[in-house]
C-alpha positions, -999 to +999 in steps of 0.1 A: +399-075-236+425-093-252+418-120-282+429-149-258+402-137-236+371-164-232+344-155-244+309-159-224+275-154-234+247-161-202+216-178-205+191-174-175+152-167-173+159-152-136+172-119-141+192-119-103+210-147-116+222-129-154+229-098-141+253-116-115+263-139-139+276-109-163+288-089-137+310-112-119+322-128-149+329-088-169+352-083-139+372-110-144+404-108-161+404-134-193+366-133-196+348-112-217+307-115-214+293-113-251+256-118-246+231-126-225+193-141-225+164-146-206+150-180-226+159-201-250+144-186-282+163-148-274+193-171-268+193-187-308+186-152-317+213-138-302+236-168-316+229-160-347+232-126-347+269-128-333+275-156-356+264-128-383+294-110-374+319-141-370+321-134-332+301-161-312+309-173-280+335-199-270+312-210-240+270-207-231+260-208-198+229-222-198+201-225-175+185-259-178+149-249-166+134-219-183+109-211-211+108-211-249+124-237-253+140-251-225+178-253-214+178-291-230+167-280-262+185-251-264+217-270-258+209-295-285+200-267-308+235-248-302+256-281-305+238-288-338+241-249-357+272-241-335+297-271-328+325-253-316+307-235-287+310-253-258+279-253-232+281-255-199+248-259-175+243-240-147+217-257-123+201-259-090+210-290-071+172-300-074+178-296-109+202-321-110+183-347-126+180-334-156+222-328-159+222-364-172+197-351-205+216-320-211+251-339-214+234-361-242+222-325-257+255-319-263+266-299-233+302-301-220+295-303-183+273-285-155+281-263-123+256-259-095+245-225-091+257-228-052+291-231-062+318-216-055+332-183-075+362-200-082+341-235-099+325-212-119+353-197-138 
């Protein structure tokens, strides 16, 4: 991958949805998937230790609803340590709710996880 390529790192407690989250995303051209974690306390950690080597993220996707701590804190607690890595929630449409909570975490917008390939990128 190129230096202009985005850079992705995917956070999801179902392991369906990471797995097709990287793998879509690692075949597209101008992405490149750096990380990936099933909850938010394995997502911090795995922040930090890319932040170790000055190569974090440019985006999070980030589940909203999942354990240890939960998509809303997680975003808050990436905005605060990381402020130039955007965040971007990836939710159910049942989920929806709790879009309005993330945003004033910190997150940059949401896509519902019924979207479209192309809504995604």
């Amino acid at each position: 991958m190129t230096s202009e390529a985005i850079r992705v790192f995917v956070v999801d407690d179902h392991e369906v949805v990471r797995l097709g989250l990287r793998a879509f995303l690692g075949a597209t051209p101008g992405i490149e998937v750096v990380g990936e974690a099933g909850d938010g306390r394995s997502a911090l950690e795995g922040l930090a230790a890319l932040a170790a080597r000055d190569a974090l993220p440019d985006v999070v996707l980030m589940d909203l609803v999942m354990p240890e701590p939960d998509g809303i804190t997680t975003t808050a607690a990436v905005k605060q340590t990381y402020p130039g890595v955007e965040v971007v929630v990836v939710t159910s449409f049942g989920e929806a709710h709790r879009v309005h909570s993330a945003l004033e975490a910190g997150a940059t917008g949401y896509v519902l996880k019924d979207a479209e390939v192309d809504e995604i990128i």
